[in-house]
CHARMM-style PDB file with segment names, atoms N, HN, CA, C and O in Angstrom:
ATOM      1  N   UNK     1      46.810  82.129 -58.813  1.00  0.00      PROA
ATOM      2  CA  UNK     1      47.553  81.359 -57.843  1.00  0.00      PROA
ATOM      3  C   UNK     1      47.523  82.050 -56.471  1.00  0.00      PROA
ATOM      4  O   UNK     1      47.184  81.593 -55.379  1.00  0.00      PROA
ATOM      5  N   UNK     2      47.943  83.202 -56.793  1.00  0.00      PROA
ATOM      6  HN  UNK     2      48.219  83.573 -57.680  1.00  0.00      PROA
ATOM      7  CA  UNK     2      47.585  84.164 -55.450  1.00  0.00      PROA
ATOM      8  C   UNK     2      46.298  83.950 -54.465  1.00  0.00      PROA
ATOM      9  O   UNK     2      46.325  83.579 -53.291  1.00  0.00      PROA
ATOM     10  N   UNK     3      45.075  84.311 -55.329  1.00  0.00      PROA
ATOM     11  HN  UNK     3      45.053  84.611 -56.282  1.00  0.00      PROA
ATOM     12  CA  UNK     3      44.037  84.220 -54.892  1.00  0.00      PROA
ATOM     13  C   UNK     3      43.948  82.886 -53.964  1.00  0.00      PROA
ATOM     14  O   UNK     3      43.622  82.912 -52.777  1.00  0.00      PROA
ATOM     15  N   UNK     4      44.345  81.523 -54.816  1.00  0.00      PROA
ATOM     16  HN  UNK     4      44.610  81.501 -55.780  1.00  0.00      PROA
ATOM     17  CA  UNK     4      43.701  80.223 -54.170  1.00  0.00      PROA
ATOM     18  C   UNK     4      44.932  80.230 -52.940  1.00  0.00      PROA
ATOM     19  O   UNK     4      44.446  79.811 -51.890  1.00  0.00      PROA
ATOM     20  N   UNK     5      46.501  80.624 -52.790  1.00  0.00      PROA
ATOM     21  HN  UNK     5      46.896  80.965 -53.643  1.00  0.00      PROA
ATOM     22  CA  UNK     5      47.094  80.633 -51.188  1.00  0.00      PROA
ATOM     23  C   UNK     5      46.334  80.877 -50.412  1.00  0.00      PROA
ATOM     24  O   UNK     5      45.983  80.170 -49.466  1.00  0.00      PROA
ATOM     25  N   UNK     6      45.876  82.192 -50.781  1.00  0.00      PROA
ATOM     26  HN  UNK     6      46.161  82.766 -51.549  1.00  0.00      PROA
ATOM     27  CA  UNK     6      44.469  83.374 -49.703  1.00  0.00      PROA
ATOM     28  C   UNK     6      43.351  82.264 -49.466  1.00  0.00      PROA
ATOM     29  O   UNK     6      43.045  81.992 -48.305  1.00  0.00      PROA
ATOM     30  N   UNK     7      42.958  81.851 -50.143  1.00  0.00      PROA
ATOM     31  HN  UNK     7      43.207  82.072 -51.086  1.00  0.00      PROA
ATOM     32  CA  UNK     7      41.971  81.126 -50.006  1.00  0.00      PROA
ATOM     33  C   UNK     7      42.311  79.893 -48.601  1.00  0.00      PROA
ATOM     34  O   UNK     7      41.656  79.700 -47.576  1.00  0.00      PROA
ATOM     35  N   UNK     8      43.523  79.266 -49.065  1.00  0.00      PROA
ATOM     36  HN  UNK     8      44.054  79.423 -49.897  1.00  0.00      PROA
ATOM     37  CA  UNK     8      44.196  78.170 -48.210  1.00  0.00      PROA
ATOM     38  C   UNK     8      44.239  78.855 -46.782  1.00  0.00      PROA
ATOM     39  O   UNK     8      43.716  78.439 -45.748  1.00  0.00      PROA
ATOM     40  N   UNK     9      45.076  80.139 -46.993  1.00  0.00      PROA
ATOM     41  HN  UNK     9      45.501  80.477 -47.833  1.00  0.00      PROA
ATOM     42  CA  UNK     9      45.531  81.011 -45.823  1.00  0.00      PROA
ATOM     43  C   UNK     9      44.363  81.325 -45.123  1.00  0.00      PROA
ATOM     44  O   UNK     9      44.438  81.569 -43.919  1.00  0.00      PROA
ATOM     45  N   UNK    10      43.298  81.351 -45.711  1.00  0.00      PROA
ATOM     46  HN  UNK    10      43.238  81.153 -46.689  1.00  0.00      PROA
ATOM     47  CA  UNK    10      41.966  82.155 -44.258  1.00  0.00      PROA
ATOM     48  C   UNK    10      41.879  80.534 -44.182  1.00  0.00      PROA
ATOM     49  O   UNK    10      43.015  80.359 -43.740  1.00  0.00      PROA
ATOM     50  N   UNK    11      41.508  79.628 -44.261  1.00  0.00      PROA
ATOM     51  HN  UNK    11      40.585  79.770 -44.620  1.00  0.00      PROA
ATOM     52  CA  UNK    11      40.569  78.285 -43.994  1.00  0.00      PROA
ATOM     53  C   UNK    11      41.163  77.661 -42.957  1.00  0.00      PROA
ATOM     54  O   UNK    11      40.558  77.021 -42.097  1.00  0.00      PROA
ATOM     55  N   UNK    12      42.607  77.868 -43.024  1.00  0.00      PROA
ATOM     56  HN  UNK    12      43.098  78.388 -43.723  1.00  0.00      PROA
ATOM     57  CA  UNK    12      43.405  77.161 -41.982  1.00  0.00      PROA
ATOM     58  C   UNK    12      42.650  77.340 -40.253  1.00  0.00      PROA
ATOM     59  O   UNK    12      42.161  78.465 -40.147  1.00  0.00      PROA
ATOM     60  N   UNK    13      42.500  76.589 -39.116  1.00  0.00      PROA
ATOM     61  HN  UNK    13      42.897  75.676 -39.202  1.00  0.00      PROA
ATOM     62  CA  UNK    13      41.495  77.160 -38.298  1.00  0.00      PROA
ATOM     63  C   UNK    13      43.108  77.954 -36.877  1.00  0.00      PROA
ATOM     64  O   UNK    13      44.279  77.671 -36.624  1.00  0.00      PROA
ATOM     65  N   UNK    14      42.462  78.591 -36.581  1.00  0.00      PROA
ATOM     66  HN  UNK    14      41.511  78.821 -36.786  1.00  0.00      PROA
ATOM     67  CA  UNK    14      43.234  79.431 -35.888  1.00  0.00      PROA
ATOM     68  C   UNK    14      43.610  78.363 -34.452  1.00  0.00      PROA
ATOM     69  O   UNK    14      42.720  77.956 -33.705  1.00  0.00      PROA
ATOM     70  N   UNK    15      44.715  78.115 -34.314  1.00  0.00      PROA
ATOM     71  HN  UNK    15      45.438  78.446 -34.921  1.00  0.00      PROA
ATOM     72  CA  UNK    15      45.300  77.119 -33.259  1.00  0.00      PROA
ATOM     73  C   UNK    15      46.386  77.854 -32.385  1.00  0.00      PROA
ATOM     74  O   UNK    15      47.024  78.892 -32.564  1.00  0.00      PROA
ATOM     75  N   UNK    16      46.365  77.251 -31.729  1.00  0.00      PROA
ATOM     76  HN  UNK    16      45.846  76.408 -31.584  1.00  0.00      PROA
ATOM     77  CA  UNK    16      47.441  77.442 -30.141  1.00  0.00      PROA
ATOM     78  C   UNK    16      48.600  77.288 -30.449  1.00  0.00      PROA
ATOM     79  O   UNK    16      49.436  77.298 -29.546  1.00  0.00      PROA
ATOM     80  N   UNK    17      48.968  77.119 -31.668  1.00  0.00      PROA
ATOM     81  HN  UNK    17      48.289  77.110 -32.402  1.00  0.00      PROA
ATOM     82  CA  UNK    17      49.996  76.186 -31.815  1.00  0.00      PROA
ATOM     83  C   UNK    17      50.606  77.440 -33.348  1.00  0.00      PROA
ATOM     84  O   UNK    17      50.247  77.525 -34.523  1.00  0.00      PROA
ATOM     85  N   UNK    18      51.773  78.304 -32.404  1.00  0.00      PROA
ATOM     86  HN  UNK    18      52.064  78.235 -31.450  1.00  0.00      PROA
ATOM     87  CA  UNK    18      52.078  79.120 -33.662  1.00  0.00      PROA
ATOM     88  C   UNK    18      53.138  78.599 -34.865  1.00  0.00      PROA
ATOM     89  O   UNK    18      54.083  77.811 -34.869  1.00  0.00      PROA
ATOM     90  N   UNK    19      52.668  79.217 -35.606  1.00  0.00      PROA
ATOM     91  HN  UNK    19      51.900  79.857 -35.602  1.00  0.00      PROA
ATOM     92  CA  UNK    19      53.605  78.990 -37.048  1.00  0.00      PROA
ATOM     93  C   UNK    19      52.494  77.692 -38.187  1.00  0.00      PROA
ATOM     94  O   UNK    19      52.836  77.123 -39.224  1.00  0.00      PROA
ATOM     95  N   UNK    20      50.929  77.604 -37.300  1.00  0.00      PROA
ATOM     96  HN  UNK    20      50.650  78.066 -36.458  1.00  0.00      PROA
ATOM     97  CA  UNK    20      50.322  76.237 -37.801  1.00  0.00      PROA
ATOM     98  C   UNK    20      50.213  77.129 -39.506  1.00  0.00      PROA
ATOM     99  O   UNK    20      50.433  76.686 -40.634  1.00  0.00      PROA
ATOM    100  N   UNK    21      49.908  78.102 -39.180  1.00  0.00      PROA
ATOM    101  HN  UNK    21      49.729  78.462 -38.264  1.00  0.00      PROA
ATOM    102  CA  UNK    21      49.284  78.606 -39.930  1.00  0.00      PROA
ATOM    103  C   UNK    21      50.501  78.592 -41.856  1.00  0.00      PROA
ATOM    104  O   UNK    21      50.082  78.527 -43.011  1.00  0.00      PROA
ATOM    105  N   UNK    22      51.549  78.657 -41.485  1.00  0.00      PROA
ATOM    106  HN  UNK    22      51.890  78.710 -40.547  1.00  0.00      PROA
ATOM    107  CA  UNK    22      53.083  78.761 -41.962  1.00  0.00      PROA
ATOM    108  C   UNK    22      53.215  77.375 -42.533  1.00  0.00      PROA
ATOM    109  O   UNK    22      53.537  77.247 -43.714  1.00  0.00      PROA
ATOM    110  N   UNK    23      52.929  76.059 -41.571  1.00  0.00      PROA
ATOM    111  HN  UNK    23      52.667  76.163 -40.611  1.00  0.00      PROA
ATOM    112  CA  UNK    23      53.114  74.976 -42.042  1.00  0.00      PROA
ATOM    113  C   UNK    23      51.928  74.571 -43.263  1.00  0.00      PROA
ATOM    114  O   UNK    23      52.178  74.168 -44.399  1.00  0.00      PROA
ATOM    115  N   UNK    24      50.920  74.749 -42.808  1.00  0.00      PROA
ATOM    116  HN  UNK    24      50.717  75.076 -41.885  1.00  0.00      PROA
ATOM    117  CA  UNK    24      49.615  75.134 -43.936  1.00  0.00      PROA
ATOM    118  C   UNK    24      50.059  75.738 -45.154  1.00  0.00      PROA
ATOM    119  O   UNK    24      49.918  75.222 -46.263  1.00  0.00      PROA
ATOM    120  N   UNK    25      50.603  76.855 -44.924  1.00  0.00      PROA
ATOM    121  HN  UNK    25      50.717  77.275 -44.023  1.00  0.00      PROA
ATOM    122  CA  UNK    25      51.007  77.202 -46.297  1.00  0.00      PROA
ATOM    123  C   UNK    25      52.096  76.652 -47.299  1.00  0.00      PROA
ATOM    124  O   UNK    25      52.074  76.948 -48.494  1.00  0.00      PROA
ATOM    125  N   UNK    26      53.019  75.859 -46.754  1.00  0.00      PROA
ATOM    126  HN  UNK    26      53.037  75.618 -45.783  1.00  0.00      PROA
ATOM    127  CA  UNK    26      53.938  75.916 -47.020  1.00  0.00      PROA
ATOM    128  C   UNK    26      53.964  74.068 -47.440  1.00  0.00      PROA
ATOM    129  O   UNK    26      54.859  73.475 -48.042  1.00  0.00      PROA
ATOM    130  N   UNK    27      52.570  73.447 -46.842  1.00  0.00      PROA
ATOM    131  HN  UNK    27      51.843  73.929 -46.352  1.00  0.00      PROA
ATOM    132  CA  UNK    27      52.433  72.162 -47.491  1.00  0.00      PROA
ATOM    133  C   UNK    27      51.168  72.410 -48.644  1.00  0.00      PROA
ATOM    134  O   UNK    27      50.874  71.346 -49.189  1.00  0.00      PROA
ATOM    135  N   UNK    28      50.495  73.389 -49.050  1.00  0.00      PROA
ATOM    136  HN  UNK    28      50.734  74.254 -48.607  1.00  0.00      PROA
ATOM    137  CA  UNK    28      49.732  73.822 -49.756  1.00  0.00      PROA
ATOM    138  C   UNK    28      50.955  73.924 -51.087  1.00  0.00      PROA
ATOM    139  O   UNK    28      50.957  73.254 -52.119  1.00  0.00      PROA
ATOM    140  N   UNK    29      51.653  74.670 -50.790  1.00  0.00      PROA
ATOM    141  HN  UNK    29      51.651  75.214 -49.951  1.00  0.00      PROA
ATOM    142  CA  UNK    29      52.487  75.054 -51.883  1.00  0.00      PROA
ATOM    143  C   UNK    29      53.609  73.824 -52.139  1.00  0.00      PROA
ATOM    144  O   UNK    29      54.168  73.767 -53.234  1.00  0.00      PROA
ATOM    145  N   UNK    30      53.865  73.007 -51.264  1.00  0.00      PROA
ATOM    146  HN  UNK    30      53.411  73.052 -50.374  1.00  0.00      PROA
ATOM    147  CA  UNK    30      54.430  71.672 -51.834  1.00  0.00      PROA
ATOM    148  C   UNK    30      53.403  70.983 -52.478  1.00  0.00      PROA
ATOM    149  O   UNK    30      53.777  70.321 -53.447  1.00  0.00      PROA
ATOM    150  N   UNK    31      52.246  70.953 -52.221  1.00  0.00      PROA
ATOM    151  HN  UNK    31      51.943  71.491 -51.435  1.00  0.00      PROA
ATOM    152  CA  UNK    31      51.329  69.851 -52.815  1.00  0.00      PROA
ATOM    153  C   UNK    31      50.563  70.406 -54.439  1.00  0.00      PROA
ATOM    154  O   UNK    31      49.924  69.699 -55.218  1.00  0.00      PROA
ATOM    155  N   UNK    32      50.865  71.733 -54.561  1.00  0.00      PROA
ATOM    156  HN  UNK    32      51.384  72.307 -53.929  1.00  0.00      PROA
ATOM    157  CA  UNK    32      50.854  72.154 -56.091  1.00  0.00      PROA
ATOM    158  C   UNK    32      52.361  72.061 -56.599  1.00  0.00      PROA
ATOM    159  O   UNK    32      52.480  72.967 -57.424  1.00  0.00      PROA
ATOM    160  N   UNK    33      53.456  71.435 -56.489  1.00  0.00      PROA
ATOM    161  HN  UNK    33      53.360  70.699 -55.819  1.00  0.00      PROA
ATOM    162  CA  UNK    33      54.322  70.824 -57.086  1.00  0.00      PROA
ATOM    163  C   UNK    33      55.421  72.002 -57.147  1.00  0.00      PROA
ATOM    164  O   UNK    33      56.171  72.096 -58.118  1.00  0.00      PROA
ATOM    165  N   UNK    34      55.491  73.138 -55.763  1.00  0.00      PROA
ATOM    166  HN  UNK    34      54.881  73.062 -54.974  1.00  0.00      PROA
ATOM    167  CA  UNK    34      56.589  73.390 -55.526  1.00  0.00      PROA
ATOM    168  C   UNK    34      57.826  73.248 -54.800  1.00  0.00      PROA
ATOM    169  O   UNK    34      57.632  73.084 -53.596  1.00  0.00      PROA
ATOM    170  N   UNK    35      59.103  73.260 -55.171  1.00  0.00      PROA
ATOM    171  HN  UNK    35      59.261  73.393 -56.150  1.00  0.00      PROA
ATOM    172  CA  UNK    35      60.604  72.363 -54.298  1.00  0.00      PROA
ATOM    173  C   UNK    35      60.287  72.953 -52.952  1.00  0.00      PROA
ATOM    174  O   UNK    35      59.814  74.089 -52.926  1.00  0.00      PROA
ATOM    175  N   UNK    36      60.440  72.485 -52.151  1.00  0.00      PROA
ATOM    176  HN  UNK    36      60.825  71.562 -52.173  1.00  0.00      PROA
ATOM    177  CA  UNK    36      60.561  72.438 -50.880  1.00  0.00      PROA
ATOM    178  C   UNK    36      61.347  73.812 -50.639  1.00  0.00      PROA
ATOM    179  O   UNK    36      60.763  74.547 -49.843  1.00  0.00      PROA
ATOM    180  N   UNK    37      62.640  74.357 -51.196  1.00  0.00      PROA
ATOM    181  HN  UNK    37      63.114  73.759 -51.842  1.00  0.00      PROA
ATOM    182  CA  UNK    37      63.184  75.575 -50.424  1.00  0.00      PROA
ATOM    183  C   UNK    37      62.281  76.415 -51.250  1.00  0.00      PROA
ATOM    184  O   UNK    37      61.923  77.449 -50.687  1.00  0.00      PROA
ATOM    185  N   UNK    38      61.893  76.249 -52.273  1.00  0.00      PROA
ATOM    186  HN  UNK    38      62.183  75.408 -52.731  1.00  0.00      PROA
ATOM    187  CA  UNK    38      61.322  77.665 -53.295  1.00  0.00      PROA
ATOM    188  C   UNK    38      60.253  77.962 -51.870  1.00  0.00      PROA
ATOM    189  O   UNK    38      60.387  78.883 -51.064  1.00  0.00      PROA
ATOM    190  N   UNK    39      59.229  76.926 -51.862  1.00  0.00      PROA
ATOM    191  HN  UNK    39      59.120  76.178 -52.517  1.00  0.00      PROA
ATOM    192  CA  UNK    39      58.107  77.233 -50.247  1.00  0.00      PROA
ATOM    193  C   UNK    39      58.369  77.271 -49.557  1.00  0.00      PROA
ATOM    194  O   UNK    39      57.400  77.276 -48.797  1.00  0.00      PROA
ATOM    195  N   UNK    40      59.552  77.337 -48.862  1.00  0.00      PROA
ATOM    196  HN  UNK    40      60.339  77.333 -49.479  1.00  0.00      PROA
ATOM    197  CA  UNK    40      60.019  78.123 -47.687  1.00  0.00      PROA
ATOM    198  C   UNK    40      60.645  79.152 -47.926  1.00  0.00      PROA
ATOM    199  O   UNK    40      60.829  79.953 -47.009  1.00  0.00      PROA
ATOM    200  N   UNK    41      61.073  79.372 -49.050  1.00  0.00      PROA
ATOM    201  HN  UNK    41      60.924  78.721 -49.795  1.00  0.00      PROA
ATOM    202  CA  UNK    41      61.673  80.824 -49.373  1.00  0.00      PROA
ATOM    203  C   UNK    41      60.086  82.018 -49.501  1.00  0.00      PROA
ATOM    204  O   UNK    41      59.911  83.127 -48.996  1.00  0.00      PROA
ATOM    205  N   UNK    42      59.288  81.283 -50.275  1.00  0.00      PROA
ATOM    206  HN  UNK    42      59.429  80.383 -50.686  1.00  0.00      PROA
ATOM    207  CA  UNK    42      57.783  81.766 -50.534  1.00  0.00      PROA
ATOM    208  C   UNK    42      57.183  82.485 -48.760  1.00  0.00      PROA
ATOM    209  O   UNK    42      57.033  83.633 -48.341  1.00  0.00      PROA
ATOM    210  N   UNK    43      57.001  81.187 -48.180  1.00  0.00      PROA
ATOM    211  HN  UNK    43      57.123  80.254 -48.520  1.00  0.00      PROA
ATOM    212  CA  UNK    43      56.585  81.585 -46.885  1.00  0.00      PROA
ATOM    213  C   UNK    43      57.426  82.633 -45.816  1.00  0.00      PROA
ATOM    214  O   UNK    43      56.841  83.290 -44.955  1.00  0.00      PROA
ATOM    215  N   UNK    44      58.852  82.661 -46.025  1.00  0.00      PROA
ATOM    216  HN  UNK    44      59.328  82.127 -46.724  1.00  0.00      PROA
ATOM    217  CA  UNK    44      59.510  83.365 -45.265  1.00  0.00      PROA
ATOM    218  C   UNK    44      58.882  84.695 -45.801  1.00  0.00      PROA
ATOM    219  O   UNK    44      58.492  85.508 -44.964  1.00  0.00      PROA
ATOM    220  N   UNK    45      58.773  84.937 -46.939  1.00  0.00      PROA
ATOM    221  HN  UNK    45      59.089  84.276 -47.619  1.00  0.00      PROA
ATOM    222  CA  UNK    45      59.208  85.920 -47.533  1.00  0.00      PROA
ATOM    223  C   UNK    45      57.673  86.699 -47.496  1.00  0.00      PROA
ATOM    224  O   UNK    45      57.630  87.928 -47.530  1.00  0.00      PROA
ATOM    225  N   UNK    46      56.267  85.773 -47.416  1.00  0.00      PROA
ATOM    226  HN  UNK    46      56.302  84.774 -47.389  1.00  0.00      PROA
ATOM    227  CA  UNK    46      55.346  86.538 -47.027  1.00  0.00      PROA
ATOM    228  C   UNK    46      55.299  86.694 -45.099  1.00  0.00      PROA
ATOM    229  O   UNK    46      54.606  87.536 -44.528  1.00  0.00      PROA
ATOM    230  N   UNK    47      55.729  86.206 -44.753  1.00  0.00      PROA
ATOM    231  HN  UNK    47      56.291  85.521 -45.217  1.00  0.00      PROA
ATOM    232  CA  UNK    47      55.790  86.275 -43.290  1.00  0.00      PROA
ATOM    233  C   UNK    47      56.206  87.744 -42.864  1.00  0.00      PROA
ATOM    234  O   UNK    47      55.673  88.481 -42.034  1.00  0.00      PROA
ATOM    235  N   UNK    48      57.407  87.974 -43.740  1.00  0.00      PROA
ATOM    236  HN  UNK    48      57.840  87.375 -44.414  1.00  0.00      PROA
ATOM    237  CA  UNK    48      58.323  89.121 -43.485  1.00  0.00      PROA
ATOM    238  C   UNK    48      57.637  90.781 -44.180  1.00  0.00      PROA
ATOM    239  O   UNK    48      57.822  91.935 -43.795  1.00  0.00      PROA
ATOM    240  N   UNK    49      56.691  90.134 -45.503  1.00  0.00      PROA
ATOM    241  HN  UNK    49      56.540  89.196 -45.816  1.00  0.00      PROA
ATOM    242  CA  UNK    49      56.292  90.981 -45.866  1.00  0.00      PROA
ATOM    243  C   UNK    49      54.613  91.141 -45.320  1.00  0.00      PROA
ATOM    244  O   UNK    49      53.941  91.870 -46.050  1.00  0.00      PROA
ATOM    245  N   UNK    50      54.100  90.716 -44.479  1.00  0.00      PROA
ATOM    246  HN  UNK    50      54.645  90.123 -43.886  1.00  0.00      PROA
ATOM    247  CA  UNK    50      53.215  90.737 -43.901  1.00  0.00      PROA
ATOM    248  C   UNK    50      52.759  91.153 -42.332  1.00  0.00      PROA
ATOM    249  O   UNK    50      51.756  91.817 -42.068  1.00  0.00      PROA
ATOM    250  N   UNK    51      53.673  90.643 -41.393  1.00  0.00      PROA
ATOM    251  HN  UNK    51      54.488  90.104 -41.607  1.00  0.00      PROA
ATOM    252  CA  UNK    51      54.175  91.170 -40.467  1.00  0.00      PROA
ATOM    253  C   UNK    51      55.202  91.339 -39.528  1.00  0.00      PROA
ATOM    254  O   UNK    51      55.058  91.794 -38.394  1.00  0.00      PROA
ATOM    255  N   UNK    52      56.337  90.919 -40.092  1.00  0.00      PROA
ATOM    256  HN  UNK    52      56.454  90.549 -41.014  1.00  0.00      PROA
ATOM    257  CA  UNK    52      57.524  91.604 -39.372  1.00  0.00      PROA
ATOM    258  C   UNK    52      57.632  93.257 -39.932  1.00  0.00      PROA
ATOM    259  O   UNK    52      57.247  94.225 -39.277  1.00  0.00      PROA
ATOM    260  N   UNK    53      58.454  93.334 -41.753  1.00  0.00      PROA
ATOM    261  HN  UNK    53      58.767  92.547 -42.286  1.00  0.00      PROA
ATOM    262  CA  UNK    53      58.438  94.684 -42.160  1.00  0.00      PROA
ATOM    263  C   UNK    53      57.318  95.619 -41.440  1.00  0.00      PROA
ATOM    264  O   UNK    53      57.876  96.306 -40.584  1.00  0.00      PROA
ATOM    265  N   UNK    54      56.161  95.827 -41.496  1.00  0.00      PROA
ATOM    266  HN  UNK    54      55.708  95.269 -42.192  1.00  0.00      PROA
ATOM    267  CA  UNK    54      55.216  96.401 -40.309  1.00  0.00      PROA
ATOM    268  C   UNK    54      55.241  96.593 -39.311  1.00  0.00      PROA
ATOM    269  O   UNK    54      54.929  97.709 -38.895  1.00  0.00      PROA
ATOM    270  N   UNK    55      55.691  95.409 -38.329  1.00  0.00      PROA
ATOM    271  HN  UNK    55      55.944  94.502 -38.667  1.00  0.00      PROA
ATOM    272  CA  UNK    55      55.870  95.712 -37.497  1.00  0.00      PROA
ATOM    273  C   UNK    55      57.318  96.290 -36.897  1.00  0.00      PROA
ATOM    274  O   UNK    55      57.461  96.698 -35.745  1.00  0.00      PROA
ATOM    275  N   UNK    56      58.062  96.255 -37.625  1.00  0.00      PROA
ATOM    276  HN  UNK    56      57.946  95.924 -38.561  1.00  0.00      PROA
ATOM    277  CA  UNK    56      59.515  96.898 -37.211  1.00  0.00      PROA
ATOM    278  C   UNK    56      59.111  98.844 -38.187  1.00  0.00      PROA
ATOM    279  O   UNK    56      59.609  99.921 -37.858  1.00  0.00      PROA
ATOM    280  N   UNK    57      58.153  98.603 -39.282  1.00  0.00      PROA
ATOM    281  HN  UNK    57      57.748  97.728 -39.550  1.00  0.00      PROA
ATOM    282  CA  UNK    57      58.250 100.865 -39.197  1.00  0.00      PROA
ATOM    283  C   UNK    57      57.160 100.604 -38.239  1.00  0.00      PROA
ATOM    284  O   UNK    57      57.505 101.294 -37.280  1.00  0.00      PROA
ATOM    285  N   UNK    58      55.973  99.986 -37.892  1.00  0.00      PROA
ATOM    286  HN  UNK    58      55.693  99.425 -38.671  1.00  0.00      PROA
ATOM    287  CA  UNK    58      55.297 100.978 -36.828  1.00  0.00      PROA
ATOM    288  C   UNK    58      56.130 101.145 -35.467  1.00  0.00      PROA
ATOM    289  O   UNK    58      55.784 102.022 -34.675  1.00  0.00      PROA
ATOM    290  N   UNK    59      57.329 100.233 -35.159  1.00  0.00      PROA
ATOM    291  HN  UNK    59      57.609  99.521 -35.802  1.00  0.00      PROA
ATOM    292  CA  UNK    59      57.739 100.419 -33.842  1.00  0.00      PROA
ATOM    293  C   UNK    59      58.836 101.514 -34.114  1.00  0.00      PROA
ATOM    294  O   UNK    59      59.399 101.978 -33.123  1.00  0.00      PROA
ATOM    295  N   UNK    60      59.151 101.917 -35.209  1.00  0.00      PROA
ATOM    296  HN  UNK    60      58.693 101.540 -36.014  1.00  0.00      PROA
ATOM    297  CA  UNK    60      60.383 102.821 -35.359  1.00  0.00      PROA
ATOM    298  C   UNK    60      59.350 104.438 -35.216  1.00  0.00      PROA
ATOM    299  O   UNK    60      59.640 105.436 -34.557  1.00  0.00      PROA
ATOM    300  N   UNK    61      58.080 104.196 -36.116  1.00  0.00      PROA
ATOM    301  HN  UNK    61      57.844 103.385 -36.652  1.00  0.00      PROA
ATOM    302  CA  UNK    61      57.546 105.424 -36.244  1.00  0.00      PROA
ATOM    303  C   UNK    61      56.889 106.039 -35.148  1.00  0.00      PROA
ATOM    304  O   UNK    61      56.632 107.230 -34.974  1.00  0.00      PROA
ATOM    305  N   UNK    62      56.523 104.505 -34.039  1.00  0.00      PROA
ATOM    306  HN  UNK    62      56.732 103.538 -34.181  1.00  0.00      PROA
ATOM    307  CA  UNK    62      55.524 104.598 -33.040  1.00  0.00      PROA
ATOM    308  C   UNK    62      57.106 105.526 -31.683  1.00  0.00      PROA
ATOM    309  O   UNK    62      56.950 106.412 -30.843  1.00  0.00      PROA
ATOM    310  N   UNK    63      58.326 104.809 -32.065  1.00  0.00      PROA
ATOM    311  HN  UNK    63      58.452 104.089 -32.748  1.00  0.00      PROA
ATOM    312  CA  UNK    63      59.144 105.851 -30.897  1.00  0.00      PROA
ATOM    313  C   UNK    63      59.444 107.412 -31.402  1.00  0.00      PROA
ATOM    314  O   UNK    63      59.564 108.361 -30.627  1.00  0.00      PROA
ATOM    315  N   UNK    64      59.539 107.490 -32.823  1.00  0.00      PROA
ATOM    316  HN  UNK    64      59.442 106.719 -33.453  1.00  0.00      PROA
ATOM    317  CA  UNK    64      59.540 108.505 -33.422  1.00  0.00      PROA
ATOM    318  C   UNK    64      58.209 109.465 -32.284  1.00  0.00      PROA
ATOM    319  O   UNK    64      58.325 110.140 -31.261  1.00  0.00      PROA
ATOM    320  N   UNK    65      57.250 109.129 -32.983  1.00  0.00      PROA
ATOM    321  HN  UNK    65      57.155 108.580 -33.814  1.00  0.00      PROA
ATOM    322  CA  UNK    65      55.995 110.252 -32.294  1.00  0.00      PROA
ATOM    323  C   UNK    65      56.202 110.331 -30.760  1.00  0.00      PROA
ATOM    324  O   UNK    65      55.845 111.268 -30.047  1.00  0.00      PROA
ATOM    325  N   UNK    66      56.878 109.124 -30.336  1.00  0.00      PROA
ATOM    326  HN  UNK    66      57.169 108.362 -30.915  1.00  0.00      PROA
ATOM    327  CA  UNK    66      56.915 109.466 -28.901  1.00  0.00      PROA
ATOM    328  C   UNK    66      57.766 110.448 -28.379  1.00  0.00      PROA
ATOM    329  O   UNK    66      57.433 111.269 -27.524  1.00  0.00      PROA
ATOM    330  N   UNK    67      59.210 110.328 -29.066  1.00  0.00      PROA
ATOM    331  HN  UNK    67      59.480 109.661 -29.761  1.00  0.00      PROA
ATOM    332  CA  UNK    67      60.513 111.294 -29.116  1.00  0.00      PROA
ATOM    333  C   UNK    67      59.748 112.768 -29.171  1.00  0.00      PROA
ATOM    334  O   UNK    67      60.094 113.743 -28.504  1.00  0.00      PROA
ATOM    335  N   UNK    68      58.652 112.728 -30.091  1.00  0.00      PROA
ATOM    336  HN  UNK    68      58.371 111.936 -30.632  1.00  0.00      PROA
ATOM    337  CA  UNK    68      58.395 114.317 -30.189  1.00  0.00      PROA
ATOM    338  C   UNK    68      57.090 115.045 -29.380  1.00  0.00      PROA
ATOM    339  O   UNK    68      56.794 116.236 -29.275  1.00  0.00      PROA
ATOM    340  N   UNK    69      56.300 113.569 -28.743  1.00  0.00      PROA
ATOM    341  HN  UNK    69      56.540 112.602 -28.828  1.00  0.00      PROA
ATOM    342  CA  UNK    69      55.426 113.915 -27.507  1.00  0.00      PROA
ATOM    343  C   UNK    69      56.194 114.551 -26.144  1.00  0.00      PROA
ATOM    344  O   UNK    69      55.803 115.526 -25.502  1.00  0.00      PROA
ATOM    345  N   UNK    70      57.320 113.781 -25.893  1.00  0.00      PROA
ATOM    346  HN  UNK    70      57.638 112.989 -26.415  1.00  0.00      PROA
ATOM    347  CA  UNK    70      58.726 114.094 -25.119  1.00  0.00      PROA
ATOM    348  C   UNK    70      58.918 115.493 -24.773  1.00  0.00      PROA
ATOM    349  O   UNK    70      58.780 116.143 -23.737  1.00  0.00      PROA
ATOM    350  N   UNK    71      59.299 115.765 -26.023  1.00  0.00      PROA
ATOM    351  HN  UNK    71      59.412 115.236 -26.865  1.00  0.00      PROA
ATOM    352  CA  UNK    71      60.136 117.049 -25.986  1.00  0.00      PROA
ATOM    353  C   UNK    71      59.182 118.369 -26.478  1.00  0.00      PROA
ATOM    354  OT1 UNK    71      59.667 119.500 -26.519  1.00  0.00      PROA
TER     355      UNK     71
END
């Protein structure tokens, strides 16, 4: 199941238009016969584990190294 999201997730074409990519997934996963909050709970939850969590330690680790370029 994993594999074929990934699959969905690269094909989608890269647009101007953010979050297209989110709605793609998230009607992919309604149209294999999941409830509507489970795929938005699904999508939040890779969003967060994909690039927010990342990007909130590299910005903690990235002031860290700076704190100690600093001083």
């Amino acid at each position: 199941m994993y594999a074929a999201l990934n699959l969905v997730w690269s094909l989608v074409p890269v647009t101007g238009a953010p979050g297209a990519a989110d709605v793609a997934l998230l009607l992919a996963l309604m149209a294999v016969g999941a409830p509507l909050a489970s795929a938005c709970a699904a999508v939040v939850t890779l969003r967060l584990l994909t690039f927010w969590i990342p990007a909130a330690l590299g910005a903690l680790l990235s002031a860290g190294f700076e704190h100690r370029l600093l001083t």
